[in-house]
GUTILO-575342 format. One record per residue (C-alpha): z, x, y; residue number from 1. Coordinates in steps of 0.2 Angstrom, whole numbers, plus 5000, padded with zeros to 4 digits. Layout:
<rs>
r w->Z u->X v->Y num->NUM
...
</rs>
This chain:
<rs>
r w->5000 u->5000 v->5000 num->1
r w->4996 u->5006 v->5018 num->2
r w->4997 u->5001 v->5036 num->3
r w->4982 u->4999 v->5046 num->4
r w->4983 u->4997 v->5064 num->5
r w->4975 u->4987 v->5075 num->6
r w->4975 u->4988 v->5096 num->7
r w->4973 u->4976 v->5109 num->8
r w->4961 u->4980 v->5121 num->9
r w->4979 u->4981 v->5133 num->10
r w->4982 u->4994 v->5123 num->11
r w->4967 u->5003 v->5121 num->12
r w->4969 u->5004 v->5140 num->13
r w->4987 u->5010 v->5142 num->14
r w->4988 u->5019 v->5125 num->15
r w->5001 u->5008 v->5116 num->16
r w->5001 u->5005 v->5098 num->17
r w->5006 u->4988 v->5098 num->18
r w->5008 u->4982 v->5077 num->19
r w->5000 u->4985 v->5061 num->20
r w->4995 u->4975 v->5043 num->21
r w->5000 u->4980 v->5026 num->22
r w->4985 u->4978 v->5016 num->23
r w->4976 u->4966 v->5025 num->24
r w->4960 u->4971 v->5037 num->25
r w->4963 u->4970 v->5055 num->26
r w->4963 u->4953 v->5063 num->27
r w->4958 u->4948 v->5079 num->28
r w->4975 u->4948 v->5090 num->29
r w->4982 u->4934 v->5097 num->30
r w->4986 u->4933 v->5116 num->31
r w->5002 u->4937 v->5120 num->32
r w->5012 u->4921 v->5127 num->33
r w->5013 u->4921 v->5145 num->34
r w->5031 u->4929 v->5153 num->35
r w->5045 u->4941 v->5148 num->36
r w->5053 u->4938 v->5130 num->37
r w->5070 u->4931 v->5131 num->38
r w->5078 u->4943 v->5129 num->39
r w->5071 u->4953 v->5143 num->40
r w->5073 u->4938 v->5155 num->41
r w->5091 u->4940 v->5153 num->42
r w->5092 u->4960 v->5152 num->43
r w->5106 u->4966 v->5165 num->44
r w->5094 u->4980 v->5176 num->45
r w->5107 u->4994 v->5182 num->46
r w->5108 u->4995 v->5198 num->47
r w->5098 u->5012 v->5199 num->48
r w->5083 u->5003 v->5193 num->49
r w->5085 u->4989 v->5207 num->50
r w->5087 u->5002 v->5219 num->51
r w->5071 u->5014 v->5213 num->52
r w->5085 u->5030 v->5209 num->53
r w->5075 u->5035 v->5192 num->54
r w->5060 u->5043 v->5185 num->55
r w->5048 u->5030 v->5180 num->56
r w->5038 u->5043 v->5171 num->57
r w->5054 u->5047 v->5162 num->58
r w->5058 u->5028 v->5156 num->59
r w->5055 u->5022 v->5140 num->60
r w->5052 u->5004 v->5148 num->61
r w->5038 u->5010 v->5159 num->62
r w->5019 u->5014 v->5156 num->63
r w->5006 u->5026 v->5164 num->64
r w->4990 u->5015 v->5173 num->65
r w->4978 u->5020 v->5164 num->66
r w->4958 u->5019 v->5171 num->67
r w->4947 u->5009 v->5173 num->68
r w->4960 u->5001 v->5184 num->69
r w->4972 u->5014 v->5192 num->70
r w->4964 u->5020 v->5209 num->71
r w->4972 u->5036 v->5206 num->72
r w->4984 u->5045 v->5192 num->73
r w->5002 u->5047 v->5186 num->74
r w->5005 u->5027 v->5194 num->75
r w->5019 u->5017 v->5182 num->76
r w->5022 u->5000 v->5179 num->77
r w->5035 u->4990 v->5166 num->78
r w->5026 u->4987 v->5151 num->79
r w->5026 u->4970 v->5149 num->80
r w->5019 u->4971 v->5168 num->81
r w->5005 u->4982 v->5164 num->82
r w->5000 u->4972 v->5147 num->83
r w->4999 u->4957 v->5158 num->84
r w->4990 u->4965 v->5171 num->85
r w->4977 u->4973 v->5159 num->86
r w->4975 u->4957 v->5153 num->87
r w->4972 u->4949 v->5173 num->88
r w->4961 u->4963 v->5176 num->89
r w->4949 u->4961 v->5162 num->90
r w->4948 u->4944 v->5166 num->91
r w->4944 u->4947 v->5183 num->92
r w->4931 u->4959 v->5177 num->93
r w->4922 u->4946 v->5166 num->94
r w->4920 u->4935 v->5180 num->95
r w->4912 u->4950 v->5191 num->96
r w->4930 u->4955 v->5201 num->97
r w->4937 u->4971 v->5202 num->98
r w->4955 u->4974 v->5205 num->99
r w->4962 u->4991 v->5208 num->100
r w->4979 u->4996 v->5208 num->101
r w->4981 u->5007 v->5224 num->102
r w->5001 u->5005 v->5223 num->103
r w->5012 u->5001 v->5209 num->104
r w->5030 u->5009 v->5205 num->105
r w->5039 u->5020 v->5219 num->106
r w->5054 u->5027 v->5218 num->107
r w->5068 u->5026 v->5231 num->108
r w->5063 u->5045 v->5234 num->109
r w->5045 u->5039 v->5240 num->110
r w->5050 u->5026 v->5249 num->111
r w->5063 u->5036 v->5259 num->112
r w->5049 u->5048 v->5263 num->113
r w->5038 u->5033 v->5268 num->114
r w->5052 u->5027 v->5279 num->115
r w->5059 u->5041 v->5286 num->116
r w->5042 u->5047 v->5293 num->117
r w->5039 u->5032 v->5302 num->118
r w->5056 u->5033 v->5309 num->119
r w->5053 u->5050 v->5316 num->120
r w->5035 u->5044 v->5322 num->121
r w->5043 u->5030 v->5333 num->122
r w->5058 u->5040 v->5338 num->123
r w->5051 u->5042 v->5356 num->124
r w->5044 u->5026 v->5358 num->125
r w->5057 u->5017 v->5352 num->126
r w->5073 u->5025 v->5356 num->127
r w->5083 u->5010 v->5348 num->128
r w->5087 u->5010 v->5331 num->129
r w->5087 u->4993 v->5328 num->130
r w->5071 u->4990 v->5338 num->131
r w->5063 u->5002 v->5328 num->132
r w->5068 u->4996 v->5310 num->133
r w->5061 u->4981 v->5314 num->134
r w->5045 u->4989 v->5320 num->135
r w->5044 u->4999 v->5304 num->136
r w->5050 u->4982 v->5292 num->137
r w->5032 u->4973 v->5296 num->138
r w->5026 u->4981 v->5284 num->139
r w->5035 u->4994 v->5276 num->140
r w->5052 u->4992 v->5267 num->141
r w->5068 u->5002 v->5269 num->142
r w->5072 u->5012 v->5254 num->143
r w->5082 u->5005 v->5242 num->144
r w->5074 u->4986 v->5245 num->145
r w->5055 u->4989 v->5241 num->146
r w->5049 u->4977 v->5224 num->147
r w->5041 u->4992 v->5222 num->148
r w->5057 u->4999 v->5215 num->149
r w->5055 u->4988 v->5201 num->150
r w->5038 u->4993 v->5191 num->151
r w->5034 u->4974 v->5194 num->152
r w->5023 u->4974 v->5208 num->153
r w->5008 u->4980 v->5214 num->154
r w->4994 u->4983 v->5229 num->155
r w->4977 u->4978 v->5224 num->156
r w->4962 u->4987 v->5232 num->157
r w->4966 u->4987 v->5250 num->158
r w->4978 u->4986 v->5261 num->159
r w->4974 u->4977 v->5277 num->160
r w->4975 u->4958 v->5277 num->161
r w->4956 u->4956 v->5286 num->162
r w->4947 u->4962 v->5270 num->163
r w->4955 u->4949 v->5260 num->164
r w->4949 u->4936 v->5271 num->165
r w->4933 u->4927 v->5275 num->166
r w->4920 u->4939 v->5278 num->167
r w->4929 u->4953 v->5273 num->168
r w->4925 u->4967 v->5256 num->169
r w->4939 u->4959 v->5247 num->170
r w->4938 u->4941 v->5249 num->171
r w->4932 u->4938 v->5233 num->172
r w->4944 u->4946 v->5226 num->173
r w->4959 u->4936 v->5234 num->174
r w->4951 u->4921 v->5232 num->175
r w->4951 u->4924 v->5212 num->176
r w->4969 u->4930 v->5212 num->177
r w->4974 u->4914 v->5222 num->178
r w->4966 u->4904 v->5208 num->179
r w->4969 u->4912 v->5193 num->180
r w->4983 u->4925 v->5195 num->181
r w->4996 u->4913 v->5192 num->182
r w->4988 u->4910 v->5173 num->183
r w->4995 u->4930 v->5169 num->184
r w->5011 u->4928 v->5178 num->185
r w->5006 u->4935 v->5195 num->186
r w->5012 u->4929 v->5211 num->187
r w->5010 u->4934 v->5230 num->188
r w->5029 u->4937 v->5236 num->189
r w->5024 u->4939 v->5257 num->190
r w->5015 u->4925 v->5261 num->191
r w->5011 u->4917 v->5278 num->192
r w->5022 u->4903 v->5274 num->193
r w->5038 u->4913 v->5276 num->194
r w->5052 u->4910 v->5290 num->195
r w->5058 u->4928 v->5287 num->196
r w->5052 u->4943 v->5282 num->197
r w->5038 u->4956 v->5280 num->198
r w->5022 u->4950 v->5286 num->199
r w->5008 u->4942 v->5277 num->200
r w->5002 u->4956 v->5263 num->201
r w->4985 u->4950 v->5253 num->202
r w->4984 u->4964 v->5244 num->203
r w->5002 u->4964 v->5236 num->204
r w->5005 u->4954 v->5220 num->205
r w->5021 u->4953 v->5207 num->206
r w->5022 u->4951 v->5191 num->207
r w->5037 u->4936 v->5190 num->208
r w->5043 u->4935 v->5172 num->209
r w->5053 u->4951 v->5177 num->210
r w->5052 u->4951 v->5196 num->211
r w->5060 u->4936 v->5196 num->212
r w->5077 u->4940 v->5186 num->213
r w->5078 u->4958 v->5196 num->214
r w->5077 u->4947 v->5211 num->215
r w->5092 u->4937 v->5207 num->216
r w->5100 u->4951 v->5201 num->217
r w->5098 u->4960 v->5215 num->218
r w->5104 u->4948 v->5227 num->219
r w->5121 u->4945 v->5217 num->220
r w->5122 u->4963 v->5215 num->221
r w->5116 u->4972 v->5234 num->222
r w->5123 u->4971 v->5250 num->223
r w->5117 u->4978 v->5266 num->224
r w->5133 u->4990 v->5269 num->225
r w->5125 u->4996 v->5250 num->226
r w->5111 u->5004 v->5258 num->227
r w->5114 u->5020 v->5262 num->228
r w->5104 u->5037 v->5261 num->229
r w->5090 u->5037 v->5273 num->230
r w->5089 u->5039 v->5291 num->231
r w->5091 u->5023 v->5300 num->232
r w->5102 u->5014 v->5286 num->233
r w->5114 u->5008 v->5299 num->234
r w->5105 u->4994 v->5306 num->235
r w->5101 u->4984 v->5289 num->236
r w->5118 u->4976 v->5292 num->237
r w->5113 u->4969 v->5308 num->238
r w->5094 u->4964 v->5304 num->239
r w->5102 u->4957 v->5286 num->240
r w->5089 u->4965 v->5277 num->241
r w->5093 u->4958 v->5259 num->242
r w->5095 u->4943 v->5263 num->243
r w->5077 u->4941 v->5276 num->244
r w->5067 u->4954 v->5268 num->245
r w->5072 u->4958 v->5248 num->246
r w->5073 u->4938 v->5246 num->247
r w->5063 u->4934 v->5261 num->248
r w->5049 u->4930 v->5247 num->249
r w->5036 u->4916 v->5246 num->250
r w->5044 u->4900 v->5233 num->251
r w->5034 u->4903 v->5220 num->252
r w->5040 u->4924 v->5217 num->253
r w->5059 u->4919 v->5219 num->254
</rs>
């Protein structure tokens, strides 16, 4: 008796063996049910994983983007995230769209470097600190906050909003996640129907099954007085940055 193993074409893209067959020949995969297991749902993430204080390419839970749909190397996701955005990608692909992944996991190290540059850059300018974090949160979160600390999210193929909107290189491409990016468990967390928050990003989508339990657990878990480590960490207590930004999110990513 001897295993054979089969892939799915998920797999074939991130490298994961994924099951095997005594005896039998290969049969053609099932798709996998929409959403995290059970079990995953309910997993207690550590804190260091809300806060982006790891190694993702150290992490057993966490897998390499693999071409044809990284837009550039050594970018991680969760892997239950990455199978289901192989699986959104490829049927993006069938009906001529192609999604890119120009963003995915960053780490609290990244993010701080992020921030902290665009603190310096606006030093002058802005010579208020709380002033100034505002200025940088309309886009850019502070370390410690960013979804992308969570291997959950990422940013599709460009990052200005006017590409993704009529007229625009990218329209198509919103207007096929709008449609259809719910079906693999995708949502878009900044939306313009927000009252608080980061503004409108088109090009940023999460991956809910497991966003949404790290979103919960991070808001019974964080505070702002929590955040600490980065230039400029002082003023998330008076902008409240958990509760307007990290939950700030559209309805249907909380």
């Amino acid at each position: 008796m001897f295993c054979r193993v089969f892939w799915t074409v998920s797999a074939l893209v991130y490298g994961s063996l994924v099951g095997c067959e005594l005896g039998a020949p290969p049969a053609t995969p099932k798709p996998r049910t929409l959403g995290a297991s059970v079990a995953e749902s309910r997993r207690a993430f550590p804190v260091v994983e809300l806060l982006g204080q790891f190694d993702p390419a150290a992490h057993p839970d966490f897998v390499q983007i693999a071409a044809p749909f990284a837009g550039k190397p050594r970018m991680y996701l969760r892997r239950e995230a990455a199978e289901a955005f192989a699986r959104m990608a490829e049927a993006a692909q069938r009906d001529g769209v192609a999604l890119r992944v120009l963003s995915a996991t960053r780490t609290f190290a990244h993010q701080k470097a992020i921030w902290e540059r665009k603190w310096r850059q606006r030093a002058t300018a802005m010579p208020d600190p709380v002033a100034r974090a505002r200025s940088i949160l309309e886009y850019s979160s502070m370390p410690g906050v960013s979804r992308h600390h969570w291997g959950t999210d990422v940013d599709l193929n460009a990052l200005e909003n006017s590409d993704f909107e009529p007229g625009g290189r990218h329209e198509k491409v919103y207007r096929w996640l709008q449609q259809h990016a719910h079906q693999f468990g995708f949502c878009q967390p900044y939306t313009s129907a927000r009252a608080t928050g980061y503004r409108e990003e088109k090009w940023h989508w999460s991956y809910r099954p497991l966003s949404g339990p790290m979103l919960r657990q991070y808001a019974a878990q964080m505070s702002d007085s929590s955040l600490t480590g980065f230039l400029g960490a002082e003023t998330a207590v008076p902008l409240q940055v958990v509760k307007h930004y990290a939950l700030g999110v559209d309805t249907s990513c909380q």
